[in-house]
C-alpha positions in Angstrom: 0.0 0.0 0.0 2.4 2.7 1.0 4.6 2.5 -2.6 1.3 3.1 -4.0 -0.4 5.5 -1.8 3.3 7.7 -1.9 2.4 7.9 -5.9 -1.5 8.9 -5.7 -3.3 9.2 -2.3 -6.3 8.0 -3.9 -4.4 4.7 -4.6 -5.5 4.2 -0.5 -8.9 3.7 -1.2 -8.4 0.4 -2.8 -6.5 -1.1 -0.5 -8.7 0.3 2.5 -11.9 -1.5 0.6 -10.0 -4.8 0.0 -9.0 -5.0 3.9 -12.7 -4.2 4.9 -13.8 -7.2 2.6 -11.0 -9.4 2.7 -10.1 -9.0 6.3 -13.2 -8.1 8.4 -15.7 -9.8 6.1 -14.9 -12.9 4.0 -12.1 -13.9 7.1 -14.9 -13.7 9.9 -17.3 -15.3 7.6 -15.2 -18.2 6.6 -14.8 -18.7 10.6 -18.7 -18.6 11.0 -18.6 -21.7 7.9 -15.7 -23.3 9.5 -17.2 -23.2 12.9 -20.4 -24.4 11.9 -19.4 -27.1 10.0 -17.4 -28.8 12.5 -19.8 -28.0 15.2 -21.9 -30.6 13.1 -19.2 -33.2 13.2 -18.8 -32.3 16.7 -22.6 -32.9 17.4 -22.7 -35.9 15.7 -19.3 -37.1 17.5 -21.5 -36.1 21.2 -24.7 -37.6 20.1 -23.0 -40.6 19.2 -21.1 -40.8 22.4 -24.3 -40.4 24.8 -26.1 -42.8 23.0 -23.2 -44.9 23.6 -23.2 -44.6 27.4 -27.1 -44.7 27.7 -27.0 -48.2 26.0 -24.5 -49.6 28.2 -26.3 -48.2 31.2 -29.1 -49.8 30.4 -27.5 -52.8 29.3 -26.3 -53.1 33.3 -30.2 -52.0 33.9 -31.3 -55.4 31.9 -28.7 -57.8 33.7 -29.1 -56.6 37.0 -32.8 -56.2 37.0 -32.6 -60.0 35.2 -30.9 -61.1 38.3 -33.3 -59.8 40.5 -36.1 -61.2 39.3 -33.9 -64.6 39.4 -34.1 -64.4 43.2 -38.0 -63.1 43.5 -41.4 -65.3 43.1 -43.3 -63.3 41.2 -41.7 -60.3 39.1 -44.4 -57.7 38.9 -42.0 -54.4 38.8 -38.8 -54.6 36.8 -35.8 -52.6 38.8 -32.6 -53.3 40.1 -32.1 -54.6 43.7 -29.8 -51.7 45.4 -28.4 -54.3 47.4 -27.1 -56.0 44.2 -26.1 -52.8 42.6 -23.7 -52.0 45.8 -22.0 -55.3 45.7 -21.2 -54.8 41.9 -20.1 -51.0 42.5 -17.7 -52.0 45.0 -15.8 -54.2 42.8 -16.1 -51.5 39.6 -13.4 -49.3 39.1 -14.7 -45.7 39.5 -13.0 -42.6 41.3 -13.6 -42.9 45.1 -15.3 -39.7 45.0 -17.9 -40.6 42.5 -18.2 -43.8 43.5 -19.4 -42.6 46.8 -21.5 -40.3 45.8 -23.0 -43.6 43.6 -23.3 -45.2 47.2 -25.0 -42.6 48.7 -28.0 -41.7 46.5 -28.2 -45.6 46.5 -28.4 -46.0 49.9 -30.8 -43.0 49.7 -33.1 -45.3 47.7 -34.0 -48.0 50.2 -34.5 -51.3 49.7 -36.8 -50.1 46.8 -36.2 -51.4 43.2 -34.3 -49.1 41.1 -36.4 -48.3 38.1 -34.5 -47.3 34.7 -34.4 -43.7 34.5 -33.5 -43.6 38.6 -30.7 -46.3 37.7 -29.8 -44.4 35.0 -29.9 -41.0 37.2 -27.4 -42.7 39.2 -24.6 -42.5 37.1 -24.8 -38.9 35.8 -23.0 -38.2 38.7 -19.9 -39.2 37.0 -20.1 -36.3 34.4 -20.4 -33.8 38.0 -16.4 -32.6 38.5 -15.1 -33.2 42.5 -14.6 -30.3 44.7 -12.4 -31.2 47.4 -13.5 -30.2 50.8 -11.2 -28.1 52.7 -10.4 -29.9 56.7 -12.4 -28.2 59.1 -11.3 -25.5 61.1 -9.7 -25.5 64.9 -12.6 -24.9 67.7 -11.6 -22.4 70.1 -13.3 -22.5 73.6 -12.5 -18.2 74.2 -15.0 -15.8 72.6 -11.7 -13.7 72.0 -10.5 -16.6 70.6 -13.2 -17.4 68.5 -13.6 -13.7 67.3 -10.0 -13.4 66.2 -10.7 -16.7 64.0 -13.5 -15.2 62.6 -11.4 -11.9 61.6 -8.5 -13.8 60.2 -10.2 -16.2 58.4 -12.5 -13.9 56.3 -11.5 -12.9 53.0 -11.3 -9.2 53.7 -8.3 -10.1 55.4 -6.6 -11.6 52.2 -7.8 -8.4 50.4 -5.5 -6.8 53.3 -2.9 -9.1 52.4 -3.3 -8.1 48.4 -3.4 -4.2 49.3 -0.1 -4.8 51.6 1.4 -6.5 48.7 0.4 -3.7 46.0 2.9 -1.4 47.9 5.7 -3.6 48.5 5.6 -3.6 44.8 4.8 -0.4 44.3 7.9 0.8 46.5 10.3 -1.7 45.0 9.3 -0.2 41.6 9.4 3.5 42.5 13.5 2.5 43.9 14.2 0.8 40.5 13.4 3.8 38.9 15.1 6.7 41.3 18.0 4.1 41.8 18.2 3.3 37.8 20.2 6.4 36.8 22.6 6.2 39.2 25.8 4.5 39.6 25.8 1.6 42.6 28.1 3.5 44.4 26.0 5.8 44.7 22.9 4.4 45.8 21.2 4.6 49.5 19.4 1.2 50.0 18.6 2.3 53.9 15.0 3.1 53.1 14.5 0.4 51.0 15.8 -2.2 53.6 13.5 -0.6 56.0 10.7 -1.1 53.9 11.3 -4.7 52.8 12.1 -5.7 56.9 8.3 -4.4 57.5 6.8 -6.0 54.6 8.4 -9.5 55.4 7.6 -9.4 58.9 3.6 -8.2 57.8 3.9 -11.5 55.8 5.2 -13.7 58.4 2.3 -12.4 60.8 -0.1 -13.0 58.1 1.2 -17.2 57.8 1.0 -17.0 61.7 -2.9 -15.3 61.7 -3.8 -17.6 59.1 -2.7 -21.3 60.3 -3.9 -20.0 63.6 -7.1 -19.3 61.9 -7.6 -22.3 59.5 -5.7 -25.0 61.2 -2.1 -25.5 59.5 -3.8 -28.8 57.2 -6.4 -26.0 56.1 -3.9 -23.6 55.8 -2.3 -25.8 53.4 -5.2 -27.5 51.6 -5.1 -23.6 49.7 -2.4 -23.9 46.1 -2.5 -19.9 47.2 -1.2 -20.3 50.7 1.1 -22.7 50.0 2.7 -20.6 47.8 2.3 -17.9 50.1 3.9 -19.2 52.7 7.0 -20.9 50.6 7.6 -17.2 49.4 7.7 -15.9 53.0 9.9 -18.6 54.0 12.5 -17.4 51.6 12.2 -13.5 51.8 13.0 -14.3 56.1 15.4 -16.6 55.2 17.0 -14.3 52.9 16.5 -11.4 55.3 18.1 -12.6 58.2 21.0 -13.7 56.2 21.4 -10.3 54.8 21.2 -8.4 58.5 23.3 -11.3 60.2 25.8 -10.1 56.8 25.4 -6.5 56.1 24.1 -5.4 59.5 20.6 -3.5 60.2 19.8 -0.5 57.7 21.3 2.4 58.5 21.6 5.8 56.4 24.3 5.4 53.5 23.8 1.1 53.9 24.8 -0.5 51.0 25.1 -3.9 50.9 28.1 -5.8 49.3 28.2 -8.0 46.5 29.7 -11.2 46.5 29.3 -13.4 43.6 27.3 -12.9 40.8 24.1 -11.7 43.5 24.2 -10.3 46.6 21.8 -11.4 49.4 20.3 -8.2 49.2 19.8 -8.4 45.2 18.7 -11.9 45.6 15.7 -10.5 48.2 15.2 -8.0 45.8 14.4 -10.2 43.2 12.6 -12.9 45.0 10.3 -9.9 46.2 8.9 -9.2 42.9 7.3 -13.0 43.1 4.9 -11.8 45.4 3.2 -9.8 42.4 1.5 -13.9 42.3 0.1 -12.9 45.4 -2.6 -11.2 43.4 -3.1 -14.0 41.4 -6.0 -15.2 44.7 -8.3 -12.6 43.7 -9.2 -14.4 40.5 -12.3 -16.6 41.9 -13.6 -13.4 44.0 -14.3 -11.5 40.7 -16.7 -13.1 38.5 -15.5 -11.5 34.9 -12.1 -12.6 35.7 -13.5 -15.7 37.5 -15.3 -17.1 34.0 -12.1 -16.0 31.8 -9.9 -18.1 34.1 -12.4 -21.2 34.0 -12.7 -20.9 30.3 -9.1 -21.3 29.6 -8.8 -24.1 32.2 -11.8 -26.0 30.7 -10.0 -25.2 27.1 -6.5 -26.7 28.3 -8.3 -29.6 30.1 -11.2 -30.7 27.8 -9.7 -29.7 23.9 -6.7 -31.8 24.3 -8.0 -33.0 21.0 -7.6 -29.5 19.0 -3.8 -30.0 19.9 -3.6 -33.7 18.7 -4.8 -32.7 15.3 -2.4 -29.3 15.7 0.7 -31.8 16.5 -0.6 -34.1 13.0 -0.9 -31.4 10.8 2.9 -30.2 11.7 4.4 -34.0 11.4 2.4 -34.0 8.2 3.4 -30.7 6.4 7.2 -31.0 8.3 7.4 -34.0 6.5 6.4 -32.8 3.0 8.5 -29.9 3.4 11.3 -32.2 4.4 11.0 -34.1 1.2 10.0 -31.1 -1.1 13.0 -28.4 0.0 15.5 -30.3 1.9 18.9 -28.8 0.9 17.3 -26.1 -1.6 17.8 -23.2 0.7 22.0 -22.9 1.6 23.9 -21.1 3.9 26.1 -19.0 2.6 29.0 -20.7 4.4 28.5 -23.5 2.4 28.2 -22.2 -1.1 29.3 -19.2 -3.1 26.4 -19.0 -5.1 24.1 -17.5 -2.4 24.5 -13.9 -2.9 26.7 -12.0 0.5 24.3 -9.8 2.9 25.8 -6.6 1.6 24.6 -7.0 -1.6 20.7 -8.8 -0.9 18.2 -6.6 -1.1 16.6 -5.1 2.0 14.0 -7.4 3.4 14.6 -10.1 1.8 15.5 -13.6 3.0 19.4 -13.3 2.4 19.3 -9.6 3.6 17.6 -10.8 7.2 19.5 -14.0 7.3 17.1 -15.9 8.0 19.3 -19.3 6.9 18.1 -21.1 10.0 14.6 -21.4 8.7 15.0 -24.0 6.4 13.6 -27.6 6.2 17.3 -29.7 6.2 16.0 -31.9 9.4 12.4 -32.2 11.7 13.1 -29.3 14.3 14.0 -26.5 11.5 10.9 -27.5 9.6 8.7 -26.9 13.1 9.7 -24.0 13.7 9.7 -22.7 10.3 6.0 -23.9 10.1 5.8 -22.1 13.2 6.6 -19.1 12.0 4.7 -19.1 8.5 1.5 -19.8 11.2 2.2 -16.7 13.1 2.4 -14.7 9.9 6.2 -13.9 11.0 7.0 -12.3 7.6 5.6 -15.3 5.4 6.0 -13.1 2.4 9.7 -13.0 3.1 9.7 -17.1 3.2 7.0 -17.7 -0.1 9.8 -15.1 -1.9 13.1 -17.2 -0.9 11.4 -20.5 -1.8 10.0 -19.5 -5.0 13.4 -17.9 -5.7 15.1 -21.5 -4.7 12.8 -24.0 -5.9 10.3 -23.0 -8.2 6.9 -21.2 -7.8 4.9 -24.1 -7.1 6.5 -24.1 -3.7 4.1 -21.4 -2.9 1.4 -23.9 -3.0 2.6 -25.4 -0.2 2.9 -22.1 1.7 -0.9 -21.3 1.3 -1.9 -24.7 1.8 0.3 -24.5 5.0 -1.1 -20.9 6.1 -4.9 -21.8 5.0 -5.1 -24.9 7.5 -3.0 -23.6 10.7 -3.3 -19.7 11.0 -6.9 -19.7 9.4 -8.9 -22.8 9.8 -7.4 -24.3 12.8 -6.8 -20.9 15.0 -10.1 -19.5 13.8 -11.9 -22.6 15.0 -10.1 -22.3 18.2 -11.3 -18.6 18.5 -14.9 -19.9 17.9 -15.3 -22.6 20.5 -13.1 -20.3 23.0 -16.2 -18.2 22.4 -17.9 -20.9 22.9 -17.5 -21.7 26.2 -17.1 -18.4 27.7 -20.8 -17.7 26.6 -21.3 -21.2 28.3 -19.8 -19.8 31.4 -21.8 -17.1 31.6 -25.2 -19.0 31.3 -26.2 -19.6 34.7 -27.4 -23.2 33.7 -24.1 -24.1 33.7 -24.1 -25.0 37.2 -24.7 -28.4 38.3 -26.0 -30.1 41.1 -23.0 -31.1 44.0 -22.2 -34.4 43.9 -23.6 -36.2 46.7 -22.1 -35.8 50.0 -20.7 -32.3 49.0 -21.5 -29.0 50.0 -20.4 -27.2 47.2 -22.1 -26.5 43.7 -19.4 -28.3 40.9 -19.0 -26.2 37.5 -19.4 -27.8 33.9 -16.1 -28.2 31.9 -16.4 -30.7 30.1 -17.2 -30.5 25.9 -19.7 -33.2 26.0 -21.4 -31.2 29.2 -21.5 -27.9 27.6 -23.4 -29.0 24.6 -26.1 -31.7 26.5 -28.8 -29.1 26.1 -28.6 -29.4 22.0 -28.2 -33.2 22.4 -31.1 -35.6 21.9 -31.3 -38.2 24.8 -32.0 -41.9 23.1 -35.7 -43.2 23.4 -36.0 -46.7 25.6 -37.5 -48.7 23.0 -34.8 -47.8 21.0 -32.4 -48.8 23.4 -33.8 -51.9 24.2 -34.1 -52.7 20.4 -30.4 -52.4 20.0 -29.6 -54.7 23.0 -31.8 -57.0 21.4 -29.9 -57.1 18.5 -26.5 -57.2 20.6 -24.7 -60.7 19.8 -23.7 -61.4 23.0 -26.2 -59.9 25.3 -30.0 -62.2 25.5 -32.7 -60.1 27.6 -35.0 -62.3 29.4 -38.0 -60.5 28.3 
């Protein structure tokens, strides 16, 4: 554009028109297509799945209603003894968690028969995710006692705890810059070393306040206060080294430097970890509370999207391997690839840009990689043409097409996906049995049951009738 648009200003207009269409237009639409099209596959792929599950549900419904009625008189009802049903659950293998929440809604039941859709209720609590109880806390006999529990424990004193840790940071940051334009000599670290002795000892007191408060296995049963109170550990361990060295702060202190760090440097730096500190705050606030649970349902439920991503790169590595292995040669090696000085600016010999070649499996990745993230393409589709012959660029686009447009663009869309799921307050299940707490849906096959047909029972017990090795009694 800017050649053309230095020769007429007019020249703009075309090239403002063609990024409207090409790039806010026909790319969004082909994500819509691409989006919808596998979301059909993907359907299909669910439906196809649950209708798998119900019929081996109720092909457990059919045997172990079929032994029930072995050990009855008469068999008026149909239904699974619960007494039967707990003998065969203790020898499955199911997660403890969900198989006692099984258990329980069983022995919830009675010594009534199970009827299908009840047997089959049974078992959707394996699709409900575990939320692990945290121990219960220490019981204090003082009302003083009890009352300082009470203040300790409650979140407003880890919103406290995040405010204290906002200005350690902020002072550390406001040093590094006064201190940055002057030599180390020079520097007065005596305020500084103040401030970091009070902030360390405010964190120790918090570890104290808070095992005191939750009991030290509650205190621990928290990722955030474990890390919390590693962190402490090593600023006081760091600290006391560094007074027991350098001596207590003191106008015109200036701790020495032995090694590559000093004690002091090495506090310094292990003080800007706490800035994970803040991290805690992310299940309080609901907006950043659905963002953080749509990228962990992403990494934990579309492991799939990254096993296609890691075929498509063996495949096209190994094309590439085959098609423009040795084509592309450093100018070490040859005379006949023109010297730096002389290549034209931007171009492939000019930016030297020899590593990105396809001579063996780990150069062809990351020169994929780099063609995906659009990391000057057009300098790559212009060296291979040069090299090997225009048809290379076939490759290129092919290359391009699948990974930066299909394959991140359907990413993109079922990332949308889910955090419209999130915010759908019907995403939130029942707690497993036994639980206090609500669980949250993060699984694919969950976030689509809505749109998904449940299987009708005659057609169920059609297909076990057809099942070779499965002979219902009635």
């Amino acid at each position: 554009m800017i050649p053309a648009y230095s020769k007429n200003r007019a020249y703009a207009i075309f090239f403002i028109v063609f990024t409207l269409i090409g790039s806010l237009f026909l790319m969004n639409l082909l994500t819509a297509i691409v989006y919808n099209q596998f979301r059909g596959y993907l359907m299909k792929s669910l439906q196809t799945s649950l209708s798998r599950r119900r019929l081996g549900t109720r092909a457990a419904f059919e045997v172990l209603s079929s032994m029930a009625e072995k050990d009855r008189a008469t068999s008026e009802a149909v239904g699974v003894n619960p007494q039967k049903l707990l003998q065969v659950l203790q020898r499955a293998e199911l997660g403890s968690s969900h198989k006692q929440a099984i258990v329980e809604k069983v022995y919830s039941h009675g010594s009534t028969l199970l009827l299908a859709d009840e047997f089959q209720k049974l078992f959707d609590e394996i699709d409900k995710t575990v939320i692990k109880e945290h121990p219960p806390r220490p019981q204090y006999q003082s009302p003083f006692l009890q009352s300082a529990q009470f203040l300790f424990g409650h979140c407003y004193f880890d919103y406290l705890g995040n405010l204290i840790t906002l200005g350690n940071l902020v002072s550390i940051c406001v040093f590094l810059v006064l201190d940055s334009d002057l030599p180390p000599e020079a520097r007065d670290d005596f305020v500084l070393g103040i401030l970091n002795c009070v902030f360390i000892l405010y964190y120790l007191l918090e570890l104290l306040l808070k095992v005191f408060a939750l009991g030290l296995r509650g205190y621990l049963s928290y990722l955030s206060n474990v890390f919390d109170g590693l962190l402490t550990i090593v600023l006081l361990v760091l600290e006391i080294s560094t007074l027991a060295m350098y001596g207590f702060p003191h106008p015109g202190w200036k701790p020495g430097k032995l090694g590559l760090l000093s004690l002091w440097d090495m506090t310094r730096l292990v003080s800007m970890l706490i800035v994970f500190r803040f991290l805690r705050i992310i299940p309080s606030v609901k907006p950043m509370a659905v963002v953080a649970s749509t990228i962990l349902g992403l990494i934990q439920n579309l492991r799939a999207f990254g096993g296609i991503l890691v075929v498509v790169y063996y495949v096209f590595a190994i094309i590439g391997i085959n098609l423009f292995r040795g084509v592309i040669v450093p100018p070490g090696n040859s005379s006949l690839v023109p010297a730096n000085s002389s290549a034209p600016c931007g171009s492939f010999e000019q930016l030297e840009y020899w590593a990105n070649n396809f001579d063996d499996f780990a150069a062809a990745l990351i020169t994929l990689w780099n063609v995906m993230v659009v990391n000057n393409w057009q300098v790559f589709l212009d060296a291979y043409r040069r090299y090997s012959g225009p048809w290379s660029e076939i490759y290129f686009v092919l290359w391009w097409l699948v990974s930066s447009v299909i394959w991140v663009n359907l990413f993109l869309a079922l990332l949308l996906e889910n955090f419209l799921h999130k915010w759908d307050p019907r995403c939130h299940e029942q707690p497993l049995a036994g639980t206090r707490e609500a669980t949250y849906q993060m699984s694919v096959g969950l976030m689509f049951r809505d749109i998904l047909e449940e299987p009708r029972e005659e057609e169920l017990v059609e297909r076990l009738r057809r099942h070779p090795h499965l002979q219902l009694c009635r």
